[in-house]
C-alpha positions in Angstrom: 235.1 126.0 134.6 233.2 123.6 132.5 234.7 122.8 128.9 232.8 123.4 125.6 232.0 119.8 125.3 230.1 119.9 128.6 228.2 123.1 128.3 227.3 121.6 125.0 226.4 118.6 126.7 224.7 120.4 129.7 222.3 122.0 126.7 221.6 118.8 125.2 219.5 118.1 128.2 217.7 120.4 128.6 214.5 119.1 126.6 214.4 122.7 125.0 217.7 122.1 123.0 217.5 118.2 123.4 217.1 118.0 119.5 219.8 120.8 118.4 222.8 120.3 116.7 226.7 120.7 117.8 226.4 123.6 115.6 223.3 125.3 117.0 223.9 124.3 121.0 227.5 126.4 120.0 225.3 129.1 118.7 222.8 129.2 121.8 226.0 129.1 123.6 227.0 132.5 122.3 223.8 134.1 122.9 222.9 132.9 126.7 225.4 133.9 129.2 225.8 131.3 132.4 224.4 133.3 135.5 224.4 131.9 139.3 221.4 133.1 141.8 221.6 132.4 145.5 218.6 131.2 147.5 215.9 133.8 148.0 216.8 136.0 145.3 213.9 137.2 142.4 215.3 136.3 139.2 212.5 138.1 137.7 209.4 139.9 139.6 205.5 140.0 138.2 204.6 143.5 136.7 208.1 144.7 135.3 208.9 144.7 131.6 210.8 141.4 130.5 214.4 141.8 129.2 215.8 138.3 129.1 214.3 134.5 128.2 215.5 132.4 131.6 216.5 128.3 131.1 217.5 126.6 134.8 220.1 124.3 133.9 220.6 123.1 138.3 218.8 124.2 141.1 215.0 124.8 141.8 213.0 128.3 141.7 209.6 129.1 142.8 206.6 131.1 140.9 204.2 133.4 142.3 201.5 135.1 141.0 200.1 138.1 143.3 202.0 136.6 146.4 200.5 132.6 145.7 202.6 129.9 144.5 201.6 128.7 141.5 204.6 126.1 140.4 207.7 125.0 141.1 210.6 124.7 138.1 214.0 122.9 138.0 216.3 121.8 135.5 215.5 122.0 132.1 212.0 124.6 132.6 212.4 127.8 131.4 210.5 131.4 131.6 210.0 134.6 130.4 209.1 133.5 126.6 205.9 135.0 127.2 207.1 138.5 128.3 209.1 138.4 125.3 207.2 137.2 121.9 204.5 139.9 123.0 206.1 143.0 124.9 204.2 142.2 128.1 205.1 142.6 131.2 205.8 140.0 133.6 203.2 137.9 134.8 204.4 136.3 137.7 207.8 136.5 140.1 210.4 133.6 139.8 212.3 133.0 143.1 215.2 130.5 143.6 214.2 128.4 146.1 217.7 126.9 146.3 221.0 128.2 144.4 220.5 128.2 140.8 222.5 128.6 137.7 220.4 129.8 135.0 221.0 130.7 131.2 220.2 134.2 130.5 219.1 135.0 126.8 218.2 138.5 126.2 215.3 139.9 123.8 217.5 140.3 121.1 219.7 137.1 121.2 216.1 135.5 122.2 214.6 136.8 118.6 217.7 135.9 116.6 217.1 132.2 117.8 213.8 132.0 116.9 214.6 133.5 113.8 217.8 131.4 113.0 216.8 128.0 114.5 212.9 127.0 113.4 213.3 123.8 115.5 214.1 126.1 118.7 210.9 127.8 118.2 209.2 124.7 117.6 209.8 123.5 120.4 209.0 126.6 122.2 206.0 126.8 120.8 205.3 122.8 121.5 205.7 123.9 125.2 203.9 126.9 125.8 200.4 124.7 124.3 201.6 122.3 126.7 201.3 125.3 129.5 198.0 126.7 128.0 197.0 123.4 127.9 197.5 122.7 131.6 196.3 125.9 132.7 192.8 125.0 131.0 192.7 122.2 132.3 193.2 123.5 135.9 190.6 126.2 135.2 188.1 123.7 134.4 188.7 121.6 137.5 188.1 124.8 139.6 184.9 125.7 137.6 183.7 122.2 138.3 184.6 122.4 142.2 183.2 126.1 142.2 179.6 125.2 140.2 179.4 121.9 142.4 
């Protein structure tokens, strides 16, 4: 079992908490809870209502969206945001791809941080334009190859 120092330590990098305090990682720390997925298993599954916020601190997990691989996510991505700052369901399935250990924040841990820790949604929010970002991006390359 890992000591406090190094859980703290093991949320420090992760880019998501990379600019937390001792104080705030402690208080993360108390509202995630340190799961481990074996190969092949969903850890979430496109369509069904989202519970929890999902942080891969080792390991590598797969996305699909209606049966097609969209990405690939390892240490320090996270999911399930969406699901969860707008009651939607999920739109995709995560898969490990290897054995992963995850941190699992629920909806209501996940909206006390955000309320709590304005730098945490900060940084969330810094990341999810960098997703939509991306995703337009890769829609406008199709349209090109599409219209061409």
């Amino acid at each position: 079992m890992a000591s406090k120092n190094d859980l703290l330590e093991t949320f420090r990098a992760l880019p998501l908490f990379s600019q937390c305090t001792d104080d705030e990682l402690r208080f993360i720390d108390s509202m995630a809870d340190e799961v481990s997925v074996s190969a092949g298993r969903e850890l979430i599954r496109q369509g069904e209502l989202g519970r929890e916020f999902v942080v891969i601190e080792d390991g590598e997990a797969l996305v699909e969206r209606n049966g097609t691989e969209i990405a690939r996510l390892g240490p320090g991505d996270y999911f399930g945001e969406l699901a969860l700052l707008d009651d939607h369901v999920r739109n995709a399935t995560v898969r490990a791809v290897t054995d992963v250990m995850v941190q699992v924040i629920d909806r209501r841990a996940f909206q006390t941080l955000l309320e709590d820790m304005p730098g945490l949604a900060r940084n969330l929010l810094t990341g999810t334009a960098r997703r939509l970002s991306d995703l337009d991006r890769e829609v406008s390359e199709l349209r090109e190859r599409y219209e061409s």
